[in-house]
C-alpha positions as CSV (number, residue, x, y, z in Angstrom):
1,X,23.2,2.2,-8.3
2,X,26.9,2.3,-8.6
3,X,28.9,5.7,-7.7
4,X,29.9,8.0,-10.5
5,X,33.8,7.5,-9.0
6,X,35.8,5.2,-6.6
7,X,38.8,6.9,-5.3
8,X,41.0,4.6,-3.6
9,X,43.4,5.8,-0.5
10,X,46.1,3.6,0.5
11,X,46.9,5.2,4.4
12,X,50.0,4.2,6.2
13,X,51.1,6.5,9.3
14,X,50.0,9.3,8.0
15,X,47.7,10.7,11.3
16,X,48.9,14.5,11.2
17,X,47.4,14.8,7.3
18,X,44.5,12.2,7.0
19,X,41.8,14.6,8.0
20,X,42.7,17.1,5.6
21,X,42.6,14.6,2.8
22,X,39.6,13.1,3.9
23,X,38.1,16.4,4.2
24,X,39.3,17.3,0.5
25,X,37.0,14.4,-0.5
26,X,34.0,14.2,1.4
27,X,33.6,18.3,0.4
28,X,33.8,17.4,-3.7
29,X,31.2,19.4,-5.4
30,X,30.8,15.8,-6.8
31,X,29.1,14.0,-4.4
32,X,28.4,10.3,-6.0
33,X,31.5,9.0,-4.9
34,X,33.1,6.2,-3.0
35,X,36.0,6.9,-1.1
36,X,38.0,3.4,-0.2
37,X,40.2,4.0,2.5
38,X,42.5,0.9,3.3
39,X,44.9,1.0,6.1
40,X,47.9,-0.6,5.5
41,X,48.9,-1.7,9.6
42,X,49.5,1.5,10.4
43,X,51.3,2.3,13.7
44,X,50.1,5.7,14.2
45,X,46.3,6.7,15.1
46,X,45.5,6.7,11.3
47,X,43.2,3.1,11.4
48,X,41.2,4.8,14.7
49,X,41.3,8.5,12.5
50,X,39.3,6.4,9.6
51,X,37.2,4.9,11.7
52,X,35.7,7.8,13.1
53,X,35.2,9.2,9.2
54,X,33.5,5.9,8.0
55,X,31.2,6.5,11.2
56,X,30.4,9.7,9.6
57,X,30.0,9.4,6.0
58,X,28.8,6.2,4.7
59,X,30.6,7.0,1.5
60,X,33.8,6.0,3.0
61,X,34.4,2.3,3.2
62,X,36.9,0.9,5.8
63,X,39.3,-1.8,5.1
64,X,42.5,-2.9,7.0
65,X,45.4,-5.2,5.9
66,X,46.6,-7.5,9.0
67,X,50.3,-6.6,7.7
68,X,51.9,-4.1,5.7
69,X,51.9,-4.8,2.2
70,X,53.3,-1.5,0.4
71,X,51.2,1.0,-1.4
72,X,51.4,-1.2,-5.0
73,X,49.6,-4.1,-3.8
74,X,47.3,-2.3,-1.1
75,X,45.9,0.2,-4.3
76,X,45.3,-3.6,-6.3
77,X,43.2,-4.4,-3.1
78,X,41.2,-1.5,-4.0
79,X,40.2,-1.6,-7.2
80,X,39.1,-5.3,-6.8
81,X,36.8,-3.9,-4.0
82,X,35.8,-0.2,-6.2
83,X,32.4,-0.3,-7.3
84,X,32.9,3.1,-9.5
85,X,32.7,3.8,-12.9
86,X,36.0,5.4,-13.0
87,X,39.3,5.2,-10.3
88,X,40.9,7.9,-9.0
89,X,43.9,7.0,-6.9
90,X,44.8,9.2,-4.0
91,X,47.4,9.2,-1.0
92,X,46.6,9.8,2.4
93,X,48.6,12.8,2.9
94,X,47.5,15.1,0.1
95,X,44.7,17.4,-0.7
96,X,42.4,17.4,-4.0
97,X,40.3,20.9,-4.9
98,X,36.8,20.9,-4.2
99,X,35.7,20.6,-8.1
100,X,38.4,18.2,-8.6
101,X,36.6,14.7,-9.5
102,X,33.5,16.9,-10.8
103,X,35.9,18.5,-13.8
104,X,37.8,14.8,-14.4
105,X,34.6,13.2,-14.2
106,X,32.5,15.5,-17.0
107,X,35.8,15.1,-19.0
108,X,36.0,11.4,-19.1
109,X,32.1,11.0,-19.3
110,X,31.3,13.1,-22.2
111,X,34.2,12.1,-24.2
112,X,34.4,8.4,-23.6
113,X,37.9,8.5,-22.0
114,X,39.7,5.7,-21.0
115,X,42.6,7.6,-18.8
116,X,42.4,11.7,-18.0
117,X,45.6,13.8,-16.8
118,X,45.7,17.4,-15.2
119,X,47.9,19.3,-13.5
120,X,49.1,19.8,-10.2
121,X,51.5,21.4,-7.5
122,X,54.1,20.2,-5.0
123,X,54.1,21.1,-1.7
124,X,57.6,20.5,0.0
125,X,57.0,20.7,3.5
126,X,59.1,22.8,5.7
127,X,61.7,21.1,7.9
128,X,64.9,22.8,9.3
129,X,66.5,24.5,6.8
130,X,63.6,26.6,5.7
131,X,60.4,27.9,7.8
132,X,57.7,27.6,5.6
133,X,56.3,25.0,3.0
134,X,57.6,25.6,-0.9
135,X,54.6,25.0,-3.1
136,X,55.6,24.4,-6.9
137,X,54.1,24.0,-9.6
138,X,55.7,20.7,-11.4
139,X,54.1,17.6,-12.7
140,X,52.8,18.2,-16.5
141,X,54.0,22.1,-17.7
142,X,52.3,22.2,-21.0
143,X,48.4,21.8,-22.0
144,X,47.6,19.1,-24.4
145,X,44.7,20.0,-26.1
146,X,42.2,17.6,-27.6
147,X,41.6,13.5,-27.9
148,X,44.6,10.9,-28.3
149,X,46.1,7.5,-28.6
150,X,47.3,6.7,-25.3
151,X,50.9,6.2,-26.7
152,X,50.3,9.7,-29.0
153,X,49.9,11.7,-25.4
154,X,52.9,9.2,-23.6
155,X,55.0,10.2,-26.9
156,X,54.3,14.1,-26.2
157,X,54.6,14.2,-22.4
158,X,58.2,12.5,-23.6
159,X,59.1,15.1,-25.8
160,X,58.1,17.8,-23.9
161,X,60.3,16.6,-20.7
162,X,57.4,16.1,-18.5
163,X,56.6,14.3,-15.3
164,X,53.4,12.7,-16.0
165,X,54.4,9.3,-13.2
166,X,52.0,10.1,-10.7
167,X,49.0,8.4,-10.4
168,X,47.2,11.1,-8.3
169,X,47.3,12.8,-11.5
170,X,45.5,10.8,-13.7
171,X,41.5,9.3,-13.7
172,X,41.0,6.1,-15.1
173,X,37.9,4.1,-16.4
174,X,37.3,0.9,-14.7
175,X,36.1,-0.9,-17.6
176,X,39.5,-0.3,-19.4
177,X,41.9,-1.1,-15.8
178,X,39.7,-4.4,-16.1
179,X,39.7,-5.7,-19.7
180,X,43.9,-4.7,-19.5
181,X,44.1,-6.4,-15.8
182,X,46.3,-3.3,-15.4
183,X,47.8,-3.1,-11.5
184,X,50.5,-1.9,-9.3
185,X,53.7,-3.6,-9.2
186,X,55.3,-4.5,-5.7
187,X,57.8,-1.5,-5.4
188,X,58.0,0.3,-2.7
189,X,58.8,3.3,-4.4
190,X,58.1,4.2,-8.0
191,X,55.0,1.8,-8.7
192,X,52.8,4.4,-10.0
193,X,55.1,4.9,-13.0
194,X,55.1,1.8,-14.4
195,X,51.2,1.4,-13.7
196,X,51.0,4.9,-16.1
197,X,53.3,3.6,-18.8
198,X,50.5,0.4,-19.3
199,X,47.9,2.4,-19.2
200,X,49.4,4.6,-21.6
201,X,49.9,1.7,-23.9
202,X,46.5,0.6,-23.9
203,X,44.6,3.5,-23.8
204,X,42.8,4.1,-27.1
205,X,40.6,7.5,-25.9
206,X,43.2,9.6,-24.0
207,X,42.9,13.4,-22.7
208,X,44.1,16.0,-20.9
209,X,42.7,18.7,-18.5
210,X,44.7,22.2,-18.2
211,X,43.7,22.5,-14.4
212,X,45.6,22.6,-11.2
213,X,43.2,20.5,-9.4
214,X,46.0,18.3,-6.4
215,X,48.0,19.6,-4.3
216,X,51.1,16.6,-3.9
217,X,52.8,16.8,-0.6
218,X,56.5,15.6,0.2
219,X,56.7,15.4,3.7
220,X,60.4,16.1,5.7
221,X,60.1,12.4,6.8
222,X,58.4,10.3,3.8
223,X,59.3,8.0,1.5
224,X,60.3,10.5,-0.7
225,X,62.7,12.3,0.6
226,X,66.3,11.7,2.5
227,X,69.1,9.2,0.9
228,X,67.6,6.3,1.4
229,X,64.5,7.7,-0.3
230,X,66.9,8.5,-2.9
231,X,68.3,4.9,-3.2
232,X,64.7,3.2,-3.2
233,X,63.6,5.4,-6.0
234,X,66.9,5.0,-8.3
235,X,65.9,1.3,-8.1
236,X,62.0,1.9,-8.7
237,X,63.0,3.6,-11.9
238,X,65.8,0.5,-12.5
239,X,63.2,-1.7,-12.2
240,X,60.7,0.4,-14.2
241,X,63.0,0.2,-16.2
242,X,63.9,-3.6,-17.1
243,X,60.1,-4.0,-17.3
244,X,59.4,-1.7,-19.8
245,X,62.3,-3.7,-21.7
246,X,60.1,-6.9,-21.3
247,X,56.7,-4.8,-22.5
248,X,58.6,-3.9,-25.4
249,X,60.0,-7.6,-26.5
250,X,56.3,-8.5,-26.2
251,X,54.6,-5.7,-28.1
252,X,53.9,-6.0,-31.8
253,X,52.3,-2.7,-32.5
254,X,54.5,-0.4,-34.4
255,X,53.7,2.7,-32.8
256,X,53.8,1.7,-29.2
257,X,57.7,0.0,-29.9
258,X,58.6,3.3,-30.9
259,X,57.2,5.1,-27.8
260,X,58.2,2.4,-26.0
261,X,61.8,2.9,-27.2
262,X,62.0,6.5,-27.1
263,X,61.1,5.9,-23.0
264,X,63.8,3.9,-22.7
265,X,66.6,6.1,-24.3
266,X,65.3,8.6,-21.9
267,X,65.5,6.4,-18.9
268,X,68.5,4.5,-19.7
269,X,70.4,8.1,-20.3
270,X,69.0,9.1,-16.4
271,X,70.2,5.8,-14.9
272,X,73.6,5.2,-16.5
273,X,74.4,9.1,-15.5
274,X,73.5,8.0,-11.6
275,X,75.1,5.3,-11.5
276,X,78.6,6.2,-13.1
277,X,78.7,9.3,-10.5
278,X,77.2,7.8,-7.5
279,X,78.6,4.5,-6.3
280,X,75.8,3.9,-3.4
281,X,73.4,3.6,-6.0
282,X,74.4,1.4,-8.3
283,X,76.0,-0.6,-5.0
284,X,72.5,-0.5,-3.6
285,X,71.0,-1.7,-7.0
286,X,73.6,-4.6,-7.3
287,X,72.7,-5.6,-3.5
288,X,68.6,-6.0,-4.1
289,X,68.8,-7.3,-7.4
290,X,66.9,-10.6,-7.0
291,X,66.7,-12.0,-10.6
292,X,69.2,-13.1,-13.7
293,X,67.4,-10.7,-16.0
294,X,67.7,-7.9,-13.8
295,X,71.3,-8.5,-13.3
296,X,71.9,-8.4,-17.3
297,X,70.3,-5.6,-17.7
298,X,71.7,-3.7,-14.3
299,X,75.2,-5.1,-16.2
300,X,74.7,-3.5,-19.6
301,X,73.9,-0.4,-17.9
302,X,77.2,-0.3,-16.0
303,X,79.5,-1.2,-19.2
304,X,82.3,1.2,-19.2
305,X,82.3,3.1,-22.2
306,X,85.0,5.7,-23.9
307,X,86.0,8.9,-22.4
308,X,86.0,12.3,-24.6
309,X,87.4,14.5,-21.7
310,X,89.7,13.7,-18.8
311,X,89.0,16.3,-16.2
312,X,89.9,19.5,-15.3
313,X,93.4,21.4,-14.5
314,X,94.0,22.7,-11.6
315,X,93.5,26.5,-13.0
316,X,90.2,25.5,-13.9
317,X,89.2,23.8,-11.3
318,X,90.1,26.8,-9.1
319,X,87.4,28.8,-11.1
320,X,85.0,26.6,-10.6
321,X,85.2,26.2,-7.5
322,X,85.2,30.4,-7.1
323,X,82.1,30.4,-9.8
324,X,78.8,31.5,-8.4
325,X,76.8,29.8,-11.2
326,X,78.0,27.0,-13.7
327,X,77.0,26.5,-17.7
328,X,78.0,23.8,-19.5
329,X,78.0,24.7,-23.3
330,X,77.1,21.7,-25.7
331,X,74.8,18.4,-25.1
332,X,77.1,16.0,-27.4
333,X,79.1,13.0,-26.2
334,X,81.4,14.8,-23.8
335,X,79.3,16.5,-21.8
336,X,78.6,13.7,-19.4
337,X,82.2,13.3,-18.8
338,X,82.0,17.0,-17.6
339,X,79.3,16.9,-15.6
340,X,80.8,14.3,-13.9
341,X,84.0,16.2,-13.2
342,X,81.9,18.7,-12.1
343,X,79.8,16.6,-9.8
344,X,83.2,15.5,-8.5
345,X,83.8,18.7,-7.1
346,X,80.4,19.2,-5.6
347,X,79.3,22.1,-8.2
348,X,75.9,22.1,-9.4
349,X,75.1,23.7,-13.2
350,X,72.3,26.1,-14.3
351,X,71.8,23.8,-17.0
352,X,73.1,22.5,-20.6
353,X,73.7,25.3,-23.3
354,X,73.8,24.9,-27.3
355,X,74.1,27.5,-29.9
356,X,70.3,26.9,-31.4
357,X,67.5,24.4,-30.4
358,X,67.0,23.1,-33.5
359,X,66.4,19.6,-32.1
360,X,63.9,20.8,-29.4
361,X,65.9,19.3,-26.9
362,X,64.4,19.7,-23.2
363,X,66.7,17.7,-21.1
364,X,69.6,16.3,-20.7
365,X,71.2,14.0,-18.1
366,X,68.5,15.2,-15.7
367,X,69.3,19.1,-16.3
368,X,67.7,21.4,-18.7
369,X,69.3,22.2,-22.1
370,X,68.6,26.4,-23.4
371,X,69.6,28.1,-26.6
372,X,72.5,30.6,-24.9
373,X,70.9,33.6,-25.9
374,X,68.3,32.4,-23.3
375,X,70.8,32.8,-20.5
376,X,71.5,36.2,-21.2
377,X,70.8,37.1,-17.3
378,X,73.8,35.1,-16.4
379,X,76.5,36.6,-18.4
380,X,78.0,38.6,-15.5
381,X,78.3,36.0,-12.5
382,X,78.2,32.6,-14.7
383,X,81.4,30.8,-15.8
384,X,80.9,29.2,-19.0
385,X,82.3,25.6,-19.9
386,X,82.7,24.7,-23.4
387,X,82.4,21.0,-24.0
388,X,83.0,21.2,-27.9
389,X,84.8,20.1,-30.9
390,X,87.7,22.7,-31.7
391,X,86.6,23.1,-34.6
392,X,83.3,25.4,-33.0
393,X,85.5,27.0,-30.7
394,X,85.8,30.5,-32.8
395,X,81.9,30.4,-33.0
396,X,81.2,30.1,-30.0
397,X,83.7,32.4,-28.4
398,X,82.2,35.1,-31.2
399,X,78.6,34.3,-29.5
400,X,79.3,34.2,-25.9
401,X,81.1,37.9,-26.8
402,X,78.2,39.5,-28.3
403,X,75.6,38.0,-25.8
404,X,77.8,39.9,-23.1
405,X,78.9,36.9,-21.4
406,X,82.4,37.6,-18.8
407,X,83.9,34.2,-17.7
408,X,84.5,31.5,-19.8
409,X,86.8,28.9,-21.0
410,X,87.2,26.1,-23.4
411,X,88.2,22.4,-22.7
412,X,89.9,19.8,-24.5
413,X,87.8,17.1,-26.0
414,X,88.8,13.8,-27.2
415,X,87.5,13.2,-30.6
């Protein structure tokens, strides 16, 4: 008889965390499970750490690739060897909670389900600048109640500024990853979001639980931190990118070219703001680009494009550079010409303000966007920066001095 789930573990030098996570899974309350553990020539003790596991629980199955292969194609080599009704897809280095697979797994059962989210937290693991691990609590913020269309719940996380990429947070049926041939692309970083946008596509029965249920780890030395990490992940989601482009010249349903589209006004908005303030990435994209398409699309992305504000005086600059905290008031055209000024000068911002929500924006350019009466705590120590039309300057100046707010000024935009 066939296990209830498969969850497949892709393990690559990870010798200090593997017991933990294999402990996490052999102490499920749900017991009918396969674990596939498949070590991708690991350098470490990790293949020998497996071994004695397997020995002790015949649940876990043991594979080994002769050469490393990257996490994409080594989590393809497991679901052609998963035996499960549903996939769960884990990494070696983080921990799931003890009723984890047995919530996901009643979830998907009793409602037919062909893909599952829930929630989880981040652990950022200590390293020199700070003693002890961060936990937060990122991922998917909001609960999502009820049954959808695969691209109805990809449309919502979208509007609702979530990070819904990782595959650790999702259960899928194996019947559905099969009929769809739905697998992990070769990147070495960013993979898992691409696999979650086709699944999202295709998924006709889609759900979501409102648990915590996995703890993520970023380790002080993985893949997903330092530059470099940075640089391989700004060309995951470049890639990620130009391949959604090609799923959405081949899709003819109506509603998934819309979802489809509104992904890629969100991604392109991300990517063309990294690259225009941070040369090594789009050098680093331009050097590992390996295909004519990808180099048209890596090229539109780069087109220079008007200016609506020129940078900052030297008296403004100077308070700035003296401000504690940093506002940028509007979310129109110009305000990614400030933010760049400001990223010029190494100042970070609290995030993007506007006068009312009305268009329930979450994000912008990577940085959240509030109503200004939401900031009220920062009207002592945070300098303001209107990025407006002139014509809203009276306005605004009457609302930042009834909210109580100290330190602002207004700039010159180019209309």
């Amino acid at each position: 008889m066939n296990p209830k789930v498969s969850v497949i573990v892709p393990v690559y030098n990870t010798q200090d965390y593997l017991a933990g996570c294999l402990e996490s899974l052999l102490n499920q309350s749900l017991s009918d499970i396969e674990i596939i553990c498949i070590d991708d020539a690991s350098t470490d003790q990790s293949y020998d750490i497996l071994y004695k596991y397997a020995k002790l629980d015949r649940r876990i199955r043991l594979y080994r690739n002769t050469e490393n292969i990257g996490v994409g194609e080594t989590r393809n080599k497991g679901i052609e060897y998963a035996q499960g009704e549903y996939l769960y897809f884990m990494d070696s280095d983080d921990i799931l909670s003890e009723h984890a697979l047995r919530i996901i797994y009643k979830k998907m059962a009793s409602e037919q389900l062909d893909i599952c989210f829930f929630k989880l937290s981040i652990i950022y693991e200590a390293n020199k600048s700070m003693e002890n691990d961060i936990i937060k609590k990122e991922g998917i913020r909001n609960s999502y109640d009820g049954i959808y269309t695969g691209y109805e719940l990809f449309s919502s996380f979208i509007d609702n500024g979530e990070f819904f990429y990782y595959p650790c947070t999702a259960m899928h049926k194996k019947a559905f990853i099969d009929r769809h041939n739905l697998r992990f692309s070769k990147l070495k970083v960013g993979e898992g979001g691409l696999f979650i946008v086709n699944a999202l596509i295709r998924a006709n029965r889609a759900a979501f639980v409102d648990k915590r249920l996995f703890n993520y780890r970023i380790r002080s030395s993985s893949a997903t931190t330092s530059l470099g990490a940075e640089l391989h992940s700004t060309y995951g989601n470049f890639i990620q990118y130009a391949e959604v482009i090609k799923l959405l010249a081949n899709e003819s349903c109506p509603q998934i070219t819309q979802v489809l589209k509104k992904y890629l006004d969100l991604q392109a908005r991300k990517i063309k703001n990294l690259l225009r303030n941070r040369a090594e990435f789009a050098r680093h994209i331009e050097e590992n680009i390996d295909s004519d398409y990808y180099s048209h699309i890596f090229s539109e992305l780069c087109l220079p494009r008007r200016r609506y504000f020129n940078g900052f005086d030297d008296t403004q600059k100077e308070r700035i550079l003296n401000a504690t905290k940093v506002i940028i008031y509007g979310a129109g055209v110009a305000s990614l010409d400030v933010l760049s000024s400001l990223n010029e000068l190494g100042k970070q911002i609290v995030g993007f303000a506007v006068t009312k929500n009305t268009q329930s924006l979450v994000s912008l350019y990577g940085h959240h966007v509030y109503a200004i009466d939401r900031l009220i705590d920062y009207t002592k120590d945070a300098l303001v920066i209107v990025a407006a039309n002139s014509y809203y300057h009276k306005e605004i100046e009457n609302n930042l001095k009834n909210l109580g707010f100290k330190h602002y000024f207004f700039l010159d935009i180019i209309v």
